[in-house]
MARLO-725895 format. One record per residue: residue number from 1; residue in three letters; x, y, z of N, C-alpha, C in turn. Coordinates in steps of 0.02 Angstrom, whole numbers, m for minus. Layout:
BEGIN
- nr,rest,nc1,nc2,nc3,cac1,cac2,cac3,cc1,cc2,cc3
- NUM,ala,X,Y,Z,X,Y,Z,X,Y,Z
...
% end
This chain:
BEGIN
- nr,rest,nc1,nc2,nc3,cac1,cac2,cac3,cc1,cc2,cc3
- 1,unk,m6917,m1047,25,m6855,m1075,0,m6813,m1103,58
- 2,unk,m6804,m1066,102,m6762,m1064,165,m6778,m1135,203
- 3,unk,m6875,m1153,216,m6888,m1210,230,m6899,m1290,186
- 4,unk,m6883,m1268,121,m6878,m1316,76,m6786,m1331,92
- 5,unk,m6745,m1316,119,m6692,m1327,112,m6607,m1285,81
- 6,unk,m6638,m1213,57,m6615,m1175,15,m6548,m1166,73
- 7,unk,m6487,m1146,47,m6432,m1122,93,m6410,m1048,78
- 8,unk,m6434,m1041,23,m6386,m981,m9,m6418,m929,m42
- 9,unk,m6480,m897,m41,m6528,m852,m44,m6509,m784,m61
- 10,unk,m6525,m745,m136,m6515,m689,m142,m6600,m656,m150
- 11,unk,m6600,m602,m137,m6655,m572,m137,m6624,m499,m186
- 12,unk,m6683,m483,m239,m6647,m451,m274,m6728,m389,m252
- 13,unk,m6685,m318,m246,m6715,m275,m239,m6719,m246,m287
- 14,unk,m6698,m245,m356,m6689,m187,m420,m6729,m166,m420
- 15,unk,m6784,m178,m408,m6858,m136,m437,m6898,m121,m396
- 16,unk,m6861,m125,m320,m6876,m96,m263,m6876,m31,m256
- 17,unk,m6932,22,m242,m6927,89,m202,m6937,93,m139
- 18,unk,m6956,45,m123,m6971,76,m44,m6961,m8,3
- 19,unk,m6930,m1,66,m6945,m50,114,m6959,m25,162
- 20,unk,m6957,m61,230,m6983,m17,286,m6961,m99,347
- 21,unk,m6973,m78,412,m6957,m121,462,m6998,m168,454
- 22,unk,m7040,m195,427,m7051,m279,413,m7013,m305,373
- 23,unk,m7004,m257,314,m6939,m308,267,m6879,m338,307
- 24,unk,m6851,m260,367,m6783,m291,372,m6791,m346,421
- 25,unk,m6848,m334,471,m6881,m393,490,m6883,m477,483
- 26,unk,m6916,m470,420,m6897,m521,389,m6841,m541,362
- 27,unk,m6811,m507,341,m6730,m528,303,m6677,m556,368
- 28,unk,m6694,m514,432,m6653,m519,481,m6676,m606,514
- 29,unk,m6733,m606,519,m6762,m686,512,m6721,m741,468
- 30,unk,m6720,m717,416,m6684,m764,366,m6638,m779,359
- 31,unk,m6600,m718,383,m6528,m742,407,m6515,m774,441
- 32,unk,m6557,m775,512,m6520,m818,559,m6539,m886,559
- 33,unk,m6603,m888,519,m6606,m964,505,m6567,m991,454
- 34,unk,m6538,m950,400,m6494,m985,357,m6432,m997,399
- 35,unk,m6387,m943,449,m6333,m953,471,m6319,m997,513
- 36,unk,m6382,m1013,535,m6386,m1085,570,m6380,m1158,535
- 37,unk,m6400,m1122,483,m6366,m1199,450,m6307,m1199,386
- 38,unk,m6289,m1150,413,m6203,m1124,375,m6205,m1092,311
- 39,unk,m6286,m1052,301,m6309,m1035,240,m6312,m953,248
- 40,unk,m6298,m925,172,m6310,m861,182,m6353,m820,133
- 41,unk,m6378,m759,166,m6432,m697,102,m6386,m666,83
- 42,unk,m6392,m648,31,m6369,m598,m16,m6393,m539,m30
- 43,unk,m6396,m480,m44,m6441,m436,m69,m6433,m425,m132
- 44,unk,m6480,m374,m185,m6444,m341,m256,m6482,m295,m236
- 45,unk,m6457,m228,m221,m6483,m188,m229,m6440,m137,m269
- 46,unk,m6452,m79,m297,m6434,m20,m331,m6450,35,m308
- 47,unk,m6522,50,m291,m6548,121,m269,m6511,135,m219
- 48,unk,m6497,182,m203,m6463,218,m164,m6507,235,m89
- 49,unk,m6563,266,m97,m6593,263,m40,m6630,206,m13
- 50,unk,m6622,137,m34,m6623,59,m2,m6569,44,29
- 51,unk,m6516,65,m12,m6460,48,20,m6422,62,74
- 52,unk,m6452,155,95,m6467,193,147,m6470,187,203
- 53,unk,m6547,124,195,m6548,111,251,m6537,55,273
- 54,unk,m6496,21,253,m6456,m41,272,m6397,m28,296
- 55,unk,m6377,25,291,m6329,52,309,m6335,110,387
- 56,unk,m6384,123,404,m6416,178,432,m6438,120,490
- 57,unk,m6460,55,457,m6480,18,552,m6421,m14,561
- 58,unk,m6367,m20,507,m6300,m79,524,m6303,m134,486
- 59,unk,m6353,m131,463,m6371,m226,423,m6347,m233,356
- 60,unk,m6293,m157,345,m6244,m172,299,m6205,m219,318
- 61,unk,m6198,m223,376,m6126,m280,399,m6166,m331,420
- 62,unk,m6220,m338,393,m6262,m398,413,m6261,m441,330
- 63,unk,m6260,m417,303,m6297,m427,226,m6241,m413,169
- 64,unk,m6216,m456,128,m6172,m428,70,m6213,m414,14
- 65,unk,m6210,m336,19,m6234,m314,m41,m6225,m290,m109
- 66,unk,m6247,m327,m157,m6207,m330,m242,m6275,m269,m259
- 67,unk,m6220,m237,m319,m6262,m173,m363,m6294,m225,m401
- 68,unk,m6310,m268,m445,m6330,m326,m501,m6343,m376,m494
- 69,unk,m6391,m414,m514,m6410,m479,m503,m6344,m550,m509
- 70,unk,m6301,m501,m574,m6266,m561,m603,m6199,m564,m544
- 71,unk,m6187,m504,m527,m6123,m499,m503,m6135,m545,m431
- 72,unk,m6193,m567,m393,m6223,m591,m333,m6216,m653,m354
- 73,unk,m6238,m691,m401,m6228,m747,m433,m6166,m783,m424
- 74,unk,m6126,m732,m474,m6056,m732,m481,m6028,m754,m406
- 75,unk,m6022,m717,m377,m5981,m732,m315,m6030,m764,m261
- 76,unk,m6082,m812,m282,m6093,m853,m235,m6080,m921,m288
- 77,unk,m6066,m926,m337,m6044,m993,m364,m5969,m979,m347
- 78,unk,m5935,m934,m371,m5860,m929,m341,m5831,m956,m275
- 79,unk,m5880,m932,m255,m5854,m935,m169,m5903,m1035,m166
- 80,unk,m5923,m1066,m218,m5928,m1120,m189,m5916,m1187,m222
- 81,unk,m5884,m1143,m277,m5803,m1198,m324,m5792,m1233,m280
- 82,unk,m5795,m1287,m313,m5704,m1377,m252,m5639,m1331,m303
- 83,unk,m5620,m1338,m262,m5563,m1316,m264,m5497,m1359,m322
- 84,unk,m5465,m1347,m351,m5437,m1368,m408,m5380,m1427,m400
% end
């Protein structure tokens, strides 16, 4: 997505149990190629012990993370309204 042009990328974990250091790996990859071009990831996660460990390496403050798919949605069309 990211090399087709994508800016604004959510990755939804709901039905995630388990990650491990290639995911954040990769995610940490994706970020910096989106932020380079003024684009950002999103997460959805819910489980508690995913969320753990995003929190546990710091890449909570790397990553805005929504409990729901919709609510991630939500506030990336919000945040990219023209303004009234």
């Amino acid at each position: 997505m990211i090399a087709d042009g994508a800016k604004h990328v959510i990755v939804d974990f709901s039905d995630t149990t388990f990650i491990d250091s290639t995911t954040l790996g990769v995610l940490v990859g994706g970020v910096k190629r989106l932020r380079s071009n003024d684009g950002q990831l999103s997460l959805v996660c819910s489980d508690r012990n995913i969320t753990k460990i995003f929190e546990i390496t710091g890449l909570d403050r790397v990553f805005t993370i929504y409990p729901t798919r919709d609510e991630a949605v939500s506030q990336l069309k919000a945040a990219h309204q023209p303004p009234a």
